[in-house]
C-alpha positions, 0 to 999 in steps of 0.5 A: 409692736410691744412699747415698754416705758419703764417708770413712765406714762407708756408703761402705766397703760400698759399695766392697765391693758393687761390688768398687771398688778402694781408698778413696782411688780410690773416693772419687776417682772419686765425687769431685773433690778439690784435690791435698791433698784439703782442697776439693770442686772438683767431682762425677763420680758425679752420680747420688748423692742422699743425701751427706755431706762428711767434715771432712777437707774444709775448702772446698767449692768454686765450682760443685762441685755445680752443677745436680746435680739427683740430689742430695736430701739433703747432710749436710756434717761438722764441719770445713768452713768455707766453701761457695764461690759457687754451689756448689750452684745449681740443685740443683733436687731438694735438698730437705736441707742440713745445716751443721755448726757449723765453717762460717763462710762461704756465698757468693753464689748458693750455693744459687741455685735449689734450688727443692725445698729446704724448711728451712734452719738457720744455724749460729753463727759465720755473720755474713752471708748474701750476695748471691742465696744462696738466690735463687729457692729456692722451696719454702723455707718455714722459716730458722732464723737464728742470733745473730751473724748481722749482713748479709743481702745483696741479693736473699739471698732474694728469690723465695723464694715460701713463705718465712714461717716465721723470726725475725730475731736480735737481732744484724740490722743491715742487710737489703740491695735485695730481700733478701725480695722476692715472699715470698708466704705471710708475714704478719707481719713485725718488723724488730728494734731493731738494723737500721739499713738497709732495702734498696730493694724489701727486701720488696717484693710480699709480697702476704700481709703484714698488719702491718709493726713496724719496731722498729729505728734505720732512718733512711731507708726506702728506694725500694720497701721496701714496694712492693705490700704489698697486704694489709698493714692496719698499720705500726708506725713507730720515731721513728729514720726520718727520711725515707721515700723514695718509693713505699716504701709504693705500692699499699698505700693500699687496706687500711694504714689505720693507723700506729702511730709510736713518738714524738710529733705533732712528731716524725712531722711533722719526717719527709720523707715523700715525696708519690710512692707513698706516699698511705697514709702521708698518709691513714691513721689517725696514732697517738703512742706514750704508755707510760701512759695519757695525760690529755688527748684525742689519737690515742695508743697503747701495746704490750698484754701481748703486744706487739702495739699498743693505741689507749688510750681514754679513759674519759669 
């Protein structure tokens, strides 16, 4: 396996085994650099595998590392900052990326296709993931989302077929069209109390998804949020939505038999339900958030100790 250390002690052997000339022309021929030596622009040795990018490297630049399918494994060192778009697309074999902490911009596309790519972790001072970032990725299974992150764009990882394994921060505002579309191994979802904006089709076709608790203060959920949610058995609803646009729940009314809505009869019925795709809504099971246990007969329920929400029943 051909190892390349680029500014580090596993480069310098390497330049010894080969009887290379300097660093500084080893490192170039491995390498495109910008004058200053401050961005990748590009790669010339396409057989490496495994790589790590010093921090003397602050940008690592559009289509640096495009389609190159030799790639496994790319640890970037603490000094970058910014991966430009599409910098790593299509890197079908990469199945490792390391960021470092420093990093505070990843562009759009910028792992587009990596389909061999498993688990992903956030550092802390990124704020949004943008649009087709990590789009078509589909052996992802585990992100590990960092708080302060606030924008997950459009399509930012639709396609991305075995992605169930993560936790959205506290700190998610907005999740943008498709940005979670055709997840096909994820079966419960909680959107957190900070998001105010569903995407259209955001979750569309997560055909695994059982339950859906929309904790945050949406407005309006959007055409095709839900669409083709074909195993999903309940919703837990936030009494901040306002309309529901249609076939935001379409193809779904086999098995959603149960909404939980987190305020009063009044109030679920002052929503505009759009009639189009939306038949669940209208024929499932409609049940009103009561903290304590209610003294009159109804259709009430709470969270049990878990959070996870409990019919009250009343005693005779």
């Amino acid at each position: 396996m051909k190892k390349i250390l680029v500014g580090g002690l596993l480069l310098s052997t390497f330049f010894m085994l080969t009887g290379c000339g300097s660093k500084k022309d080893s490192i170039e021929k491995i390498l495109d650099f910008n004058e200053d030596k401050t961005k990748v622009v590009g790669i010339k040795d396409r057989t490496v595998e495994e790589l790590t990018i010093p921090g003397t490297v602050k940008t690592i630049g559009k289509n640096a590392f495009y389609g190159c399918n030799n790639l496994i494994k790319v640890v970037i060192s603490e000094g970058t900052e910014t991966i430009e778009k599409a910098a790593f697309a299509k890197c079908e074999n990469l199945r490792n990326i390391v960021f470092p902490e420093s990093l505070t911009t990843i562009e759009g596309s910028a792992f587009k296709e990596c389909t061999d790519l498993e688990e992903v972790t956030f550092p802390k001072n990124i704020t949004t993931i943008n649009e087709f970032t990590f789009y078509g990725c589909e052996g992802l299974s585990k992100v590990t989302f960092n708080e302060g992150l606030t924008t997950i764009d459009n399509y930012a990882f639709g396609i991305c077929h075995r992605l169930n394994n993560f936790t959205f921060p506290k700190t998610l505002t907005t999740i943008g069209d498709n940005a979670f579309y055709a997840l096909e191994h994820i079966t419960d979802l909680v959107i957190p109390k900070n998001v105010t904006s569903i995407g259209k089709d955001a979750f569309g076709g997560c055909r695994e998804l059982l339950s859906i608790k929309m904790l945050g203060e949406v407005k309006v959920i959007e055409e095709g949020a839900f669409n083709c949610c074909s195993k999903v058995k309940y919703l837990v609803l936030s009494n901040k939505v306002e309309e529901i646009k249609k076939n935001a729940f379409i193809f779904c009314d086999e098995t959603l038999k149960t909404v939980y809505y987190e305020g009063t009869f009044i109030e679920y019925n002052q929503m505009e339900i759009n009639g189009t795709g939306n038949l669940a809504l209208f024929i499932s099971n409609n049940y009103f958030y009561s903290e304590t246990e209610p003294t009159t007969a109804g259709n009430y329920w709470h969270y049990d100790t878990n959070n996870n929400p409990v019919v009250w029943e009343l005693e005779d």
